[in-house]
C-alpha positions in Angstrom: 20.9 -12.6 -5.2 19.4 -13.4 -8.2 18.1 -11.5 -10.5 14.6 -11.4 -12.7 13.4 -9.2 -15.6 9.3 -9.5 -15.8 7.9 -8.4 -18.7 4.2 -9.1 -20.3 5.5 -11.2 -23.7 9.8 -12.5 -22.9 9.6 -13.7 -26.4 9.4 -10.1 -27.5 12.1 -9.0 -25.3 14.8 -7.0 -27.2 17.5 -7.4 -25.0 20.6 -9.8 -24.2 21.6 -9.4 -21.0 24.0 -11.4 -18.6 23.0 -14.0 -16.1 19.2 -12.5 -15.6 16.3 -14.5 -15.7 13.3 -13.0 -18.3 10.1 -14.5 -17.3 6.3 -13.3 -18.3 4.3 -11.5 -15.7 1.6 -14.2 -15.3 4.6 -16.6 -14.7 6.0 -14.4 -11.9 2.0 -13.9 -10.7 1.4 -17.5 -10.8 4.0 -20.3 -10.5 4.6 -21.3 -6.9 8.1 -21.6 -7.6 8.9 -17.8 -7.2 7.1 -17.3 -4.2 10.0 -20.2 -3.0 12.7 -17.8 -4.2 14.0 -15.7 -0.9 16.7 -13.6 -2.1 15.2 -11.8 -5.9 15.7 -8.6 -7.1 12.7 -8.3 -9.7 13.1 -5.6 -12.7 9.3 -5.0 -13.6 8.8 -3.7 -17.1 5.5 -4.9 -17.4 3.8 -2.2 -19.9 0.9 -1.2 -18.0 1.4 -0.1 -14.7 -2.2 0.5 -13.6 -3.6 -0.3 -10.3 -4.4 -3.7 -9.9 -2.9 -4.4 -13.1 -0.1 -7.3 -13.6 2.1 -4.8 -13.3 0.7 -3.9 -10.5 0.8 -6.9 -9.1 4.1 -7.8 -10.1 5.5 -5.2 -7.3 2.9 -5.8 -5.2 3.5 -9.6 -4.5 7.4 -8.8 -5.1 7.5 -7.2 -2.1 5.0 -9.1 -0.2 7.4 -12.2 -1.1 10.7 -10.6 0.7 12.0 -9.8 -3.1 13.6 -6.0 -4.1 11.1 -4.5 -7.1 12.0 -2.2 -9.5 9.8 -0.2 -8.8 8.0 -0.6 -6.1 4.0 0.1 -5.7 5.5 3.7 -4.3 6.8 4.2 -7.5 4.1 3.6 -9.3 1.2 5.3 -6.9 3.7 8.4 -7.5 3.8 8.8 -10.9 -0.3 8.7 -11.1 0.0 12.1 -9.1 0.9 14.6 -11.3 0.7 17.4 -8.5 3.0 15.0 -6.0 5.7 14.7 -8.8 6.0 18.7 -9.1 6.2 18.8 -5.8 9.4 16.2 -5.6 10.5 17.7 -8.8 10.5 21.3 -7.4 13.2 19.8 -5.0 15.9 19.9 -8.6 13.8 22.3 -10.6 17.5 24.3 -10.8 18.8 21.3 -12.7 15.9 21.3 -15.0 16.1 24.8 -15.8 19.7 24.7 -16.5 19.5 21.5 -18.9 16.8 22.8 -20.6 17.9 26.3 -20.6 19.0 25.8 -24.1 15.8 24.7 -25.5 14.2 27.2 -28.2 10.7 25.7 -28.7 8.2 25.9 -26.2 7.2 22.1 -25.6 10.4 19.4 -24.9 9.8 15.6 -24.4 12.9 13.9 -22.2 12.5 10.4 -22.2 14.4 8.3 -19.4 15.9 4.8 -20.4 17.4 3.0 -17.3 17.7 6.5 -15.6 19.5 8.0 -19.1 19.0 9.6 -22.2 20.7 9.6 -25.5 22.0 13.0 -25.2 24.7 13.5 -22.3 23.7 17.0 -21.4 20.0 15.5 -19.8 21.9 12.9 -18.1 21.8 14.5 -14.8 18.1 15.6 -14.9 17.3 12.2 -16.1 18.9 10.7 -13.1 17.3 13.0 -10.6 13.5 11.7 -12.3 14.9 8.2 -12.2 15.9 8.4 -8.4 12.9 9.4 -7.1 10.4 7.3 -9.1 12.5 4.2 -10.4 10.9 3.5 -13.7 12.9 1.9 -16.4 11.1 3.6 -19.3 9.5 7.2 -18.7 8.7 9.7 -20.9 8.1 13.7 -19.3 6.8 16.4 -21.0 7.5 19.7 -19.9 6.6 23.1 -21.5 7.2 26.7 -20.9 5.5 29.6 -19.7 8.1 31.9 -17.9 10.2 28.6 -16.9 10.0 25.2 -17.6 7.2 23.1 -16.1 6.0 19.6 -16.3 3.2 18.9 -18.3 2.5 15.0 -18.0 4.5 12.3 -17.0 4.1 8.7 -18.7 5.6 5.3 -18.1 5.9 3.7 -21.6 6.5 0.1 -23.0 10.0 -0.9 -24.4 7.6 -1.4 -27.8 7.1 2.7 -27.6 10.8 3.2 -27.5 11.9 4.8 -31.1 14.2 2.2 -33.4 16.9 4.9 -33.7 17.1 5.1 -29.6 17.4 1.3 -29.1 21.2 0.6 -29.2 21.7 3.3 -26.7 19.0 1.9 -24.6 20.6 -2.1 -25.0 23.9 -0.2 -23.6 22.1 1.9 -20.4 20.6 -1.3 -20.0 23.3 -3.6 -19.7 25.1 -0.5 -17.5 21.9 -0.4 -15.3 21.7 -4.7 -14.7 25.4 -5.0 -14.0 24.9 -2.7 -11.2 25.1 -4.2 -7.5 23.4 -1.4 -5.8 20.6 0.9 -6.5 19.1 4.5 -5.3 16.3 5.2 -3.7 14.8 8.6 -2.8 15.9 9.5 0.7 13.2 10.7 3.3 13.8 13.6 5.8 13.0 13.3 9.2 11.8 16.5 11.3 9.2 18.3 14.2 6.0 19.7 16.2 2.4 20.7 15.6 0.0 17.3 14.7 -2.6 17.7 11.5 -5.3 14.8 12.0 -7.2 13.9 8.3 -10.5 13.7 8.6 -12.8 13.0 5.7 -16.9 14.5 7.1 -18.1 12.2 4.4 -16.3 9.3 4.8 -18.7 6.4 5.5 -16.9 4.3 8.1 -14.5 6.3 10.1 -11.9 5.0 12.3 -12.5 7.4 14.9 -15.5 8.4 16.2 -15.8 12.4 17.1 -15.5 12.3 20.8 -12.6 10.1 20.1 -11.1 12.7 17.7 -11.5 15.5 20.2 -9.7 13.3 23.2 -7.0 13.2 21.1 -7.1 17.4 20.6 -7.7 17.5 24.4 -4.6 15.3 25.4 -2.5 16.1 22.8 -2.6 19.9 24.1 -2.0 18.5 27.8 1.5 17.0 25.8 2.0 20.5 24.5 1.6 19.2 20.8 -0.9 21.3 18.9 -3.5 19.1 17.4 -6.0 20.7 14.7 -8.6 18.3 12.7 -8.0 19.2 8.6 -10.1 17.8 5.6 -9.3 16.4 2.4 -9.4 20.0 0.7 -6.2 21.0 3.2 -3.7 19.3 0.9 -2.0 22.6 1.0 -1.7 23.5 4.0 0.0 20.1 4.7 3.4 21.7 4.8 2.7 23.9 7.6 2.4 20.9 10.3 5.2 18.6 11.8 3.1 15.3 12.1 0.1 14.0 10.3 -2.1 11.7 11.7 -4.2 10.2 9.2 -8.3 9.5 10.7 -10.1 8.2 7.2 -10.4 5.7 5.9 -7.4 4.7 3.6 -7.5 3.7 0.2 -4.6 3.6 -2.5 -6.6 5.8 -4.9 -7.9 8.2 -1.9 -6.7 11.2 -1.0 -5.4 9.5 2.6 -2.3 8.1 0.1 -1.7 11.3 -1.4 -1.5 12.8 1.9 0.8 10.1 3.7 3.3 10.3 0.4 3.3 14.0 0.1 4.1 14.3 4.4 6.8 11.4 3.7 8.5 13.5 0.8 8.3 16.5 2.8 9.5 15.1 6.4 6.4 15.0 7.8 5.9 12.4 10.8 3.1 10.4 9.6 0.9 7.3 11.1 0.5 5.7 8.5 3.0 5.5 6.3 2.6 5.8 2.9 3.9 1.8 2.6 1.5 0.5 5.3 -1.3 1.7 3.3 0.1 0.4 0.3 0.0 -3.5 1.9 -2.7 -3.4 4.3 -4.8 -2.1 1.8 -4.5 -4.8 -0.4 -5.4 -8.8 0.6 -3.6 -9.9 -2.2 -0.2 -8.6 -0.3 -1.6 -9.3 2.8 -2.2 -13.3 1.8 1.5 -13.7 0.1 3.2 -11.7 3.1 1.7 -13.7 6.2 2.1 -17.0 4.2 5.5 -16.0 3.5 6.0 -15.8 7.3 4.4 -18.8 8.1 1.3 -17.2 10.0 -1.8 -19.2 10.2 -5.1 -17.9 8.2 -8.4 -19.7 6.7 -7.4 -22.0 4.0 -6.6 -19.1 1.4 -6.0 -19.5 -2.7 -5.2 -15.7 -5.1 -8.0 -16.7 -7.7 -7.3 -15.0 -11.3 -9.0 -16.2 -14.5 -6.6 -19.3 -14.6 -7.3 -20.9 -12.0 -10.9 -19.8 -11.3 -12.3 -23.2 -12.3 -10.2 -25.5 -9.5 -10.7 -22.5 -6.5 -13.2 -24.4 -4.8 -12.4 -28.1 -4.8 -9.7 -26.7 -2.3 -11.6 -23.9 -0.3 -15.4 -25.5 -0.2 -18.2 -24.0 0.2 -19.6 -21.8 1.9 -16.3 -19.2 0.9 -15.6 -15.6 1.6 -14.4 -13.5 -2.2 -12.3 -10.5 -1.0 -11.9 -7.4 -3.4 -8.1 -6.9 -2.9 -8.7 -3.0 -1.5 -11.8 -3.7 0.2 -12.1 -2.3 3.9 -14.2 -2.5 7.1 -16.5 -5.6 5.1 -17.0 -3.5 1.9 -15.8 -5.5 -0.7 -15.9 -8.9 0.8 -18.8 -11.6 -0.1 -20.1 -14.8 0.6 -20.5 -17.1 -1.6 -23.2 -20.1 -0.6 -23.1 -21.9 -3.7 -21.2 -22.4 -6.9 -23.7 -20.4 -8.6 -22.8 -17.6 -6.7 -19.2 -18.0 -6.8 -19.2 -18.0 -10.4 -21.2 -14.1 -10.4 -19.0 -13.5 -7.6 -16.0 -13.8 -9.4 -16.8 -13.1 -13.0 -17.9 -9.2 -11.4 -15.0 -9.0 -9.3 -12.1 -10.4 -11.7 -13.2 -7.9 -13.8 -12.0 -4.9 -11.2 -9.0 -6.1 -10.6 -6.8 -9.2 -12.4 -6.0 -11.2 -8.7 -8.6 -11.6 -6.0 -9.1 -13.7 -2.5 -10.6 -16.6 -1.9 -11.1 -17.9 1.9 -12.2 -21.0 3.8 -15.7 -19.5 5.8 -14.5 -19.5 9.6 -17.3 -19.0 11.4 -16.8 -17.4 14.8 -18.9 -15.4 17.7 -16.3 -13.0 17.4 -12.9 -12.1 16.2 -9.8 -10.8 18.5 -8.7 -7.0 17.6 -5.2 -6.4 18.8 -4.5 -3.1 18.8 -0.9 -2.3 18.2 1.8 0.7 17.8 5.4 0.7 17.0 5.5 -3.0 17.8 3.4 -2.6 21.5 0.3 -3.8 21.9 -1.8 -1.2 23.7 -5.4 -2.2 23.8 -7.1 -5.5 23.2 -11.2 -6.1 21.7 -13.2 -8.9 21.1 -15.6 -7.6 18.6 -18.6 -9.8 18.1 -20.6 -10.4 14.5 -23.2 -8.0 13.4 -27.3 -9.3 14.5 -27.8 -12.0 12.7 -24.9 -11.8 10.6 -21.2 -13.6 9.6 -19.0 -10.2 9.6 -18.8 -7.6 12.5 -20.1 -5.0 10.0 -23.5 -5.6 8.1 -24.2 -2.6 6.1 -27.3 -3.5 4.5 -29.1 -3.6 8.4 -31.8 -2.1 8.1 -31.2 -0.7 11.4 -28.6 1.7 11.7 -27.6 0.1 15.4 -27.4 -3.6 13.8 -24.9 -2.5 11.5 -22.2 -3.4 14.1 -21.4 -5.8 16.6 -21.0 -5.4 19.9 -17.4 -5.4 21.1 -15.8 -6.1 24.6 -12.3 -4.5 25.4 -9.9 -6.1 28.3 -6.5 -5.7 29.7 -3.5 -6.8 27.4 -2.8 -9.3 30.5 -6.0 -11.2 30.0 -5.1 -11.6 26.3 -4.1 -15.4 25.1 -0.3 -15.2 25.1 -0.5 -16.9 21.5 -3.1 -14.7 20.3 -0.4 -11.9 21.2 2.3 -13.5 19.7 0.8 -14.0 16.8 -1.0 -10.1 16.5 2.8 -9.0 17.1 4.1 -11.1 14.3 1.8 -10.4 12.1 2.3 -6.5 12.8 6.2 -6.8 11.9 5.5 -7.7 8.8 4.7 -4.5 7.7 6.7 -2.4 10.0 6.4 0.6 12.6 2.8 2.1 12.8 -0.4 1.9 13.8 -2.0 -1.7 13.1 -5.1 -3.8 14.2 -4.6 -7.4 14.5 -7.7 -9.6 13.6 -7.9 -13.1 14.7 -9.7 -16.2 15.3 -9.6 -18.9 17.4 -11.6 -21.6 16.0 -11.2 -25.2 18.4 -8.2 -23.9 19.7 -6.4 -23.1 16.4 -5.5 -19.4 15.8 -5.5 -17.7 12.2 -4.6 -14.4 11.4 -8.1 -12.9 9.6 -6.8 -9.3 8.7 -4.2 -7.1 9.1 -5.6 -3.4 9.5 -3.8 -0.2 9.1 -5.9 3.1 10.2 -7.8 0.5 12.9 -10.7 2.4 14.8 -9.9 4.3 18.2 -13.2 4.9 18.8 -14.2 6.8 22.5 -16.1 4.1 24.9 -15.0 1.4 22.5 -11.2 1.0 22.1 -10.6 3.2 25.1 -12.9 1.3 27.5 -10.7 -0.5 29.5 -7.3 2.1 29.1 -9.3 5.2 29.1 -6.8 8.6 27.8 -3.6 5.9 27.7 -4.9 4.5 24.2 -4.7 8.3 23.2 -1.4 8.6 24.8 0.1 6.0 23.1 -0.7 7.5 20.2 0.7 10.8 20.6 4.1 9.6 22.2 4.6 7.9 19.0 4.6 11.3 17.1 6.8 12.6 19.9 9.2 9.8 19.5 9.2 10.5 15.3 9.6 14.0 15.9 12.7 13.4 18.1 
């Protein structure tokens, strides 16, 4: 396998290590050759780790091209949620007591190189932070007040690393890049009663309230005990067995800090923490199916290199996607260069990688629903009135804002359209998933790939009836087993 270091600037890199390749972020973002590479193992030292970042990104598209990052986007969600790494921390709070019992000041800084630090008697504790959030560089604060608790927690660049640290840090690092295998943080697996998240504002839910109280009604029937909880119920979260998540779900919503905190604590979920991760972003979603060889519009990642030559391959008319965007929020049309140019300018400056589609359009789009790897209801929704999505939120009637939508037996389903929803649903493993696809003169391309999709009642459930919700719940029970 081999093996790449990423960093921001390789001719500032400190280090001489052994048969690893360094290479510049934008490199690893942008040169076709990597996304060629199958077997990687990426060490992302990027200094800025913020989302939608080329750090970021670096993770992001490593995973999305079959490589193993260091860290992963888990990683790196985590450590932006102070509360969530108490909570993992409080699993070895022991072993932080005892190494800092020591301490006579009130305020300590232990900074994690490669899992290590300089001093020997932190070296446990510093592998404990290092297992559970796989950052090269890390820097926690802790202070005291009765014990010792954390304070902040802060990934830092090899350029904040003190002089008089770095020959112990060339040593952990050639320790840690020799290594052939690596830990990851283990996830418990346990049983019973069924939270469903619910967000009263949220302004496109997937589940529609008669749809949320069949799933009370039937999951009581399959003696689980079902109760709807809101964002402000974080904790409580540890007093139910499964978590079914019914918001919308962002990266930087409380849905994620949900799913990760139920994942850390054993929690069944739907989704997991991962599947938000990549469905959530188009950018993943784009590398991943083309990695797999899964038919979509014409597709280019646009950044502010390439920008200029976007649309001598893509044409015009073209849809821009905001990598995070959801249920049409986020995604644009742009009719002329003119308004690809605003487009792009206002949306490269969100985020450093965006989406650039072929316009496809259709009368409507296939949603194949989809858990665990079986399909279990089938849609055609149609576009908005008068519109080129299925959702037009600037209608200025509330009942044009969606399309009508049609739902029939799996049976009456294309057999490639159902091949090609179940492929597409592998890619990101077991869970919930809607499968979006078009068939444009007989040629099918994957549109989206949705985690959270709707189950809405007289919608989803129209052809099925209470087996959709079924479906559903025996995939808890099957977790909770």
């Amino acid at each position: 396998m081999k093996k790449y270091i990423v960093v921001n600037q390789p001719e500032k890199w400190k280090f001489t290590i052994e048969n690893i390749t360094v290479i510049s972020s934008q490199e690893y973002l942008t040169n076709p050759k990597y996304f060629l590479v199958k077997k990687a193992r990426i060490f992302n030292l990027c200094k800025d780790y913020s989302y939608q970042s080329k750090g970021y990104y670096v993770s992001l598209l490593a995973e999305a091209r079959g490589h193993l990052p260091i860290p992963t986007v888990k990683n790196l969600v985590d450590l932006k949620n102070l509360k969530f790494v108490r909570l993992v921390s409080d699993e070895f709070d022991d072993v932080i007591q005892q190494s800092l019992k020591t301490i006579k000041s009130q305020e300590f800084t232990l900074s994690i190189y490669f899992g290590q630090n300089v001093a020997q008697k932190y070296k446990e504790v510093s592998s404990l932070f290092y297992k559970h959030f796989q950052v090269p560089f890390l820097r926690v604060k802790f202070n005291f007040n009765t014990k010792w608790n954390i304070q902040s927690v802060k990934v830092i660049a090899e350029s904040e690393i003190p002089d008089e640290h770095m020959s112990s840090v060339h040593e952990f690092a050639n320790q840690y890049f020799s290594k052939k295998r690596y830990d990851t943080p283990k996830v418990l697996n346990s049983d019973f009663d069924l939270a469903i998240l619910v967000n009263p504002n949220d302004p496109a839910p997937p589940s529609n309230p008669k749809a949320l109280k069949r799933f009370v009604e039937i999951a009581e029937k399959m003696n689980i005990y079902a109760e709807i909880i809101y964002p402000k119920d974080l904790p409580r979260l540890r007093s139910f067995d499964a978590l079914f998540i019914r918001q919308s779900t962002e990266v930087n919503n409380e849905a994620y800090a949900f799913a990760r905190e139920a994942q850390q604590e054993g929690i069944a979920i739907i989704d997991y923490p991962d599947a938000i991760l990549k469905c959530c972003n188009k950018v993943f979603m784009a590398e991943a199916l083309e990695n797999a060889n899964i038919n979509t519009p014409k597709t280019i990642i646009v950044h502010k290199e390439n920008r200029n030559s976007v649309l001598k391959h893509i044409g015009l008319p073209c849809v821009l996607k905001a990598p995070d965007s959801t249920f049409s929020f986020g995604v644009k049309k742009a009719k002329t260069e003119e308004e690809y140019n605003t487009l792009v300018n206002s949306m490269l400056k969100e985020s450093d990688l965006i989406i650039a589609q072929a316009f496809c359009p259709s009368d409507y789009d296939w949603r194949i629903g989809i858990i665990d790897d079986k399909p279990f209801f089938a849609c055609k929704y149609y576009m908005a009135k008068g519109h080129w999505q299925i959702y037009n939120w600037n209608a200025a009637k509330k009942d044009d804002q969606d399309g009508n939508a049609d739902c029939l037996p799996i049976e009456k389903v294309p057999k490639k359209v159902l091949s090609m929803a179940l492929k597409s649903a592998k890619l990101m493993g077991k869970g919930l998933y809607g499968i979006d696809i078009k068939v444009i003169d007989n040629v099918l391309m994957v549109i989206e790939i949705n985690d959270n999709p709707n189950i809405d009642f007289g919608v989803e459930d129209r052809y099925y009836g209470d087996a959709v919700y079924m479906d559903v719940l025996n995939a808890f029970k099957k977790r909770l087993e």
